[in-house]
C-alpha positions as CSV (number, residue, x, y, z in Angstrom):
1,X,99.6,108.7,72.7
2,X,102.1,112.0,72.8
3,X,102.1,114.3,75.4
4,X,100.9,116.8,73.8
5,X,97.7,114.8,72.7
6,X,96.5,114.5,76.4
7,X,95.3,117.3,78.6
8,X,98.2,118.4,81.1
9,X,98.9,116.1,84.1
10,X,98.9,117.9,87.6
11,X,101.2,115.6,90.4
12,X,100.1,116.7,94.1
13,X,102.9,115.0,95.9
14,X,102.1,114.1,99.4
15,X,104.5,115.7,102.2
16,X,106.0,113.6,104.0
17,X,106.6,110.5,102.4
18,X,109.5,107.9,101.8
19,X,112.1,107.3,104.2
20,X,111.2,107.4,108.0
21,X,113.9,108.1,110.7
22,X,113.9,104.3,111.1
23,X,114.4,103.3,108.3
24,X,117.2,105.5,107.8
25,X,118.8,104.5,110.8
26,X,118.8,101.0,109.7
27,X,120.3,100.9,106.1
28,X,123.2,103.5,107.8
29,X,123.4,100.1,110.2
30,X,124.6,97.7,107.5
31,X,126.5,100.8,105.4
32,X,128.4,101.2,108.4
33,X,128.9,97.4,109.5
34,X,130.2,96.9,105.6
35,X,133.0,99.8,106.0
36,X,134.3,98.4,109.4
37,X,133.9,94.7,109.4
38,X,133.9,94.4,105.5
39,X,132.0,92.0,103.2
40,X,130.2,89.7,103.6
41,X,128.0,91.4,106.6
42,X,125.0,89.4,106.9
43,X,121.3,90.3,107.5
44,X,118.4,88.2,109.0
45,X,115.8,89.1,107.2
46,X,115.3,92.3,104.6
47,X,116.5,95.1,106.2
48,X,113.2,97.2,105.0
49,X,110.7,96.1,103.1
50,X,111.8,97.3,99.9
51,X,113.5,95.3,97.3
52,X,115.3,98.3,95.5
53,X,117.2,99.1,99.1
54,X,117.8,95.1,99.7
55,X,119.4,95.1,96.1
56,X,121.5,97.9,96.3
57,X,122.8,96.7,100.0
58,X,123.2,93.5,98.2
59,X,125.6,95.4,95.9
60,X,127.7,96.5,98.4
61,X,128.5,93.0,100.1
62,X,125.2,92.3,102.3
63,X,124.2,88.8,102.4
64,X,120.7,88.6,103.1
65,X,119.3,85.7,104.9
66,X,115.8,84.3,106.6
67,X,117.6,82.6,109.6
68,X,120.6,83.0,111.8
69,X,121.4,79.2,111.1
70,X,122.2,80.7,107.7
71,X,124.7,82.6,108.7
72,X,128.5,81.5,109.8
73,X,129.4,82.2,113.0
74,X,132.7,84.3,112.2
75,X,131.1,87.4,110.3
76,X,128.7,90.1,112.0
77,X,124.6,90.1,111.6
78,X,122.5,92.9,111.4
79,X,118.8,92.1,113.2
80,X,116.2,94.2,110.8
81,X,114.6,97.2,111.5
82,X,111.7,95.5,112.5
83,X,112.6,93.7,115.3
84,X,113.2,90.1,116.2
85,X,112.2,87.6,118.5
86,X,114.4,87.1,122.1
87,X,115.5,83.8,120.8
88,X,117.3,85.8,118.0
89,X,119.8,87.4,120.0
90,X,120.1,84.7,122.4
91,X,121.5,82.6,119.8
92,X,123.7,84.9,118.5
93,X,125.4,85.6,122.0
94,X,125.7,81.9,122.5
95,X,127.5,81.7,119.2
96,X,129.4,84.4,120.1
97,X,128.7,86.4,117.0
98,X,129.1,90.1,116.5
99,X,125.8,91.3,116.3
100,X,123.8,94.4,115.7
101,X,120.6,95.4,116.7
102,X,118.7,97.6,113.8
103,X,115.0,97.2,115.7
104,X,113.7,101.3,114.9
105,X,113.6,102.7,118.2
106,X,109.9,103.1,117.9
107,X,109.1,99.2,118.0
108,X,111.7,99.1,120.7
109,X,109.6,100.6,122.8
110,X,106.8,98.7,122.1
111,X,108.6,95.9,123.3
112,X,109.8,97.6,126.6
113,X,106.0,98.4,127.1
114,X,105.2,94.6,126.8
115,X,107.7,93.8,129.2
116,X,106.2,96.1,131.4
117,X,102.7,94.8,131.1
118,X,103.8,91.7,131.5
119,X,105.9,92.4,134.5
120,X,102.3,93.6,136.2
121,X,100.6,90.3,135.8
122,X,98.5,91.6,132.9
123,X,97.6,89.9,129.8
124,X,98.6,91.4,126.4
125,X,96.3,91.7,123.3
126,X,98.7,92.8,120.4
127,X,97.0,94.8,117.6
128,X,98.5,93.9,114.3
129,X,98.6,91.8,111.4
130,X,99.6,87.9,111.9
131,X,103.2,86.9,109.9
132,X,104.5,90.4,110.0
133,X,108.0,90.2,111.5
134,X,107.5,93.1,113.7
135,X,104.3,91.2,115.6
136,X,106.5,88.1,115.5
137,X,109.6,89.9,116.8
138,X,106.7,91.6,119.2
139,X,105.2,88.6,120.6
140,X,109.0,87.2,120.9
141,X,109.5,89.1,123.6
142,X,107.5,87.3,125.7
143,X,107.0,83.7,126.9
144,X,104.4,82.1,124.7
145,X,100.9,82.6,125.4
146,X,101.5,85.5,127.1
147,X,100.3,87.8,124.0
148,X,97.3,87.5,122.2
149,X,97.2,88.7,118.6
150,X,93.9,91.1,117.3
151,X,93.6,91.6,113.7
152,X,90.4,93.5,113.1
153,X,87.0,94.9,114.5
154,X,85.9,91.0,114.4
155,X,88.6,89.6,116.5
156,X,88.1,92.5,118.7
157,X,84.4,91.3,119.1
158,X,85.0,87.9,119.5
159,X,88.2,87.5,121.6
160,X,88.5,86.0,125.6
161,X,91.8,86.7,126.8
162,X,90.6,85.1,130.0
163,X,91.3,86.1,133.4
164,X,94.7,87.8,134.4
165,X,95.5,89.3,137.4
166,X,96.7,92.4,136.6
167,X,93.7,92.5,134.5
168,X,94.2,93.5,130.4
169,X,96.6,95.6,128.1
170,X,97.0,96.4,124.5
171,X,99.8,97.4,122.3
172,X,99.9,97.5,118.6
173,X,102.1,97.6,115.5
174,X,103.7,101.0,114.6
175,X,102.3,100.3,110.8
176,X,99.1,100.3,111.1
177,X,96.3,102.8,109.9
178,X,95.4,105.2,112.2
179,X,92.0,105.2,111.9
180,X,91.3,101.1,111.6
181,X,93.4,100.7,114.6
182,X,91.2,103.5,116.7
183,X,88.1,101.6,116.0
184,X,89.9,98.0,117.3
185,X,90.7,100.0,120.7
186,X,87.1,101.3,120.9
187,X,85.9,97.7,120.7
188,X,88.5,96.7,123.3
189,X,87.8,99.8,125.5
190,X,84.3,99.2,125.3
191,X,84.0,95.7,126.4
192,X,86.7,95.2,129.0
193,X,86.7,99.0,130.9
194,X,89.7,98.3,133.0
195,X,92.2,97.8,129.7
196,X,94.8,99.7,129.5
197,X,97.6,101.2,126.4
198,X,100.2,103.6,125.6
199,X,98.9,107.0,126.4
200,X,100.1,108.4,123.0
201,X,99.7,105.2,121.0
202,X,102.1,102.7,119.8
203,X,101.2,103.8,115.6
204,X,104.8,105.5,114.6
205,X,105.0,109.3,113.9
206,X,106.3,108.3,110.4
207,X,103.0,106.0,110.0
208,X,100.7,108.5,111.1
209,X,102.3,111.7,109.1
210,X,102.2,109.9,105.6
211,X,98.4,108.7,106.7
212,X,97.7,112.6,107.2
213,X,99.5,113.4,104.1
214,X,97.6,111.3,101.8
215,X,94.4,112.3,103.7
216,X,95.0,115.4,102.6
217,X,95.5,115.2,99.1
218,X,93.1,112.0,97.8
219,X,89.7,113.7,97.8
220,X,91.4,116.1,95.2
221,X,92.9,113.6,93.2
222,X,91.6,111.1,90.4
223,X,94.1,108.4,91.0
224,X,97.0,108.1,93.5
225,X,99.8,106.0,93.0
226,X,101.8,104.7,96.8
227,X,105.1,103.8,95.6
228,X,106.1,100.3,98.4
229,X,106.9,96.8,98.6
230,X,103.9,94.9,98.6
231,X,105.1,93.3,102.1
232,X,105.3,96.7,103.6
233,X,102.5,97.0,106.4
234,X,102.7,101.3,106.2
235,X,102.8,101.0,102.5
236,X,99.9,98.9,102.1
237,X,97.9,101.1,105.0
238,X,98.4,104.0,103.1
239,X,96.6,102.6,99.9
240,X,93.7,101.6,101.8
241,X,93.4,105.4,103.6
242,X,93.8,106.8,99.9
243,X,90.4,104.9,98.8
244,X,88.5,105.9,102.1
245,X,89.4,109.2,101.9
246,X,87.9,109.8,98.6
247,X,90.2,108.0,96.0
248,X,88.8,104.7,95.2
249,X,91.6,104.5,92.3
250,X,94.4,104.1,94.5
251,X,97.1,101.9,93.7
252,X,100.6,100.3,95.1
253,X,103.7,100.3,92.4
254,X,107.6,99.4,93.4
255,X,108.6,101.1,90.5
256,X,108.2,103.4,87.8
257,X,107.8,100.2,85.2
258,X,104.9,98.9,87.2
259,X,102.9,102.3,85.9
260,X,100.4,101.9,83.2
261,X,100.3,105.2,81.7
262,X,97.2,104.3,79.0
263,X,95.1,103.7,81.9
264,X,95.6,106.8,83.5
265,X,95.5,109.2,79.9
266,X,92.4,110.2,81.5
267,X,93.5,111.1,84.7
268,X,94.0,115.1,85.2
269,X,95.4,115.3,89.1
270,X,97.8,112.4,90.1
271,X,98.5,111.7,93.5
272,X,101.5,110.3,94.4
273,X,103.2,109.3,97.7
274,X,105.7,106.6,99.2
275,X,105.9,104.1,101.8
276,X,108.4,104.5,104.9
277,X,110.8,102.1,103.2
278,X,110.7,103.6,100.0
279,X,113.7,105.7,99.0
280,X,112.9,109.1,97.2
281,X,114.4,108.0,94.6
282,X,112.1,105.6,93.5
283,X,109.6,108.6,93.7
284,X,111.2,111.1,91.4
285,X,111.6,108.1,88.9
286,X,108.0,107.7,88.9
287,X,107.8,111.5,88.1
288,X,109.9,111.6,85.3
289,X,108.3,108.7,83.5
290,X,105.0,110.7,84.1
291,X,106.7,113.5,82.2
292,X,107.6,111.4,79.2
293,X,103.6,110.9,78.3
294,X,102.5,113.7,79.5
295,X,103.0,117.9,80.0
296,X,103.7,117.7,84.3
297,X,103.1,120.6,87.1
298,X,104.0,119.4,90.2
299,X,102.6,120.5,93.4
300,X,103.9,119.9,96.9
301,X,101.5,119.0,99.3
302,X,103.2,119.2,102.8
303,X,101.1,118.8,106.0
304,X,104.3,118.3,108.4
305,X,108.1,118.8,108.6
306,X,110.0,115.4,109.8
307,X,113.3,116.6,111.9
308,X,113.4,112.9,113.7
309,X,116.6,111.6,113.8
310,X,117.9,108.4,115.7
311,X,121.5,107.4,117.2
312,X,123.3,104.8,115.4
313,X,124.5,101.5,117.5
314,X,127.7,102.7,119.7
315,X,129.6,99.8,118.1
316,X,129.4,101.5,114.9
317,X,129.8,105.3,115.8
318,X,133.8,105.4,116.5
């Protein structure tokens, strides 16, 4: 089919999208590491979860692995942006490696407010999704035991975290949705009273924004496309808040290749928005194969302005 055989295509392009402050923070981590300490710089896991930014580190001399044992002990490792387990580091120091930390501030803190529970005698139910590294490198903060994990309204439902003497707390992934995770804490809230949690939630600003966004925009639209890995917690999130908010044909791509344009000759308004690893790169590519089938007006759909910016490591600043 040519373009000019199907009706015009309208694009509402959700605002924000792509690249959190995170995120950004982290790939300028192992840009950085590569023009001081030179290739090979080493990273324990993928930086982000997105195999176009892996590749094109990968390009410039970073060596991605699953393990320190992978790496040698004479060239610097980056810790990904979604934090690791204390082990990790301890290691490290004991091998006396140069290191560098690329945990996003934002799960940083999470960790710090762990500590902190735990520090008060109270046990620790962690909200979030079993296997993801952040929840591992979350629970790794702590001695084992001392966290219990909660997945969904079920687990909520079900779970004893016994007794504790500084009685209960949660925390919970900075990916998840916004509105699944409020429902989890309403269970917890309503059976044990005396829990406690952040007082402005641990759910990242980035997380929450691009939620809103595509909110905004999927009850308009009669597909939406989320451009993400599909091991990225945020990206995944904002498929799922797509369908309940009134766009049951809601989809995740990597790339623009991954689009079947036939199926969607009979969609009129496109939505389309990115995950917090994915660059904007990826989303303008997706654009311009849209305007290869089909006549495209694009509309931008902003809800917020991002202005969030986060220090590099000191090690890498001079």
């Amino acid at each position: 089919m040519s373009a000019a055989s199907l009706p015009p295509l309208t694009i509402l392009l959700a605002g924000p999208r792509g690249f959190c402050a995170g995120v950004d923070r982290a790939i300028q981590i192992v840009e950085r590491a590569l023009e001081k300490f030179g290739a090979p710089v080493y990273v324990r896991h993928e930086i982000v979860h997105n195999r176009f930014v892996v590749e094109s580190l990968e390009a410039k001399g970073a060596v991605f692995v699953e393990e320190l044992d992978q790496c040698p002990d004479d060239r610097p490792v980056i810790f990904s942006a979604h934090g690791v387990p204390k082990s990790v580091p301890a290691e490290a120091g004991r091998r006396e490696m140069i290191y560098l930390d690329a945990t996003c501030p934002l799960v940083s803190k999470v960790h710090t407010a762990a500590e902190r529970y735990f520090a008060a005698d109270r046990k620790i139910l962690l909200i979030g999704h079993k296997g993801h590294p952040e929840v591992i490198g979350t629970m790794g903060q702590l001695p084992e035991g001392s966290v219990l994990l909660v997945e969904d309204e079920v687990q909520a439902e079900a779970i004893d975290p016994g007794h504790a003497p500084g009685g209960l707390a949660y925390i919970t992934q900075t990916t998840l949705s916004v509105d699944d995770t409020a429902s989890v804490v309403e269970i917890l809230e309503r059976r044990f009273p005396d829990i406690i949690g952040p007082p402005k939630g641990d759910i990242c600003y980035a997380t929450t924004n691009r939620q809103v966004a595509v909110k905004a925009i999927a009850a308009d639209c009669d597909a939406v496309l989320v451009i993400g890995a599909p091991n990225s917690s945020n990206s995944k999130r904002l498929v799922e808040v797509a369908a309940k908010s009134g766009c049951k044909r809601s989809v995740l791509i990597q790339r623009a290749v991954d689009v079947d344009w036939y199926q969607l000759s009979d969609v009129q308004t496109l939505g389309i928005t990115a995950g917090a690893s994915a660059p904007e790169e990826l989303v303008e590519e997706v654009i311009a194969a849209a305007r290869q089938h089909r006549d495209v007006e694009v509309k931008l759909m902003t809800v917020k302005e991002e202005n969030v910016v986060f220090k590099l490591p000191k090690a890498l600043v001079n």
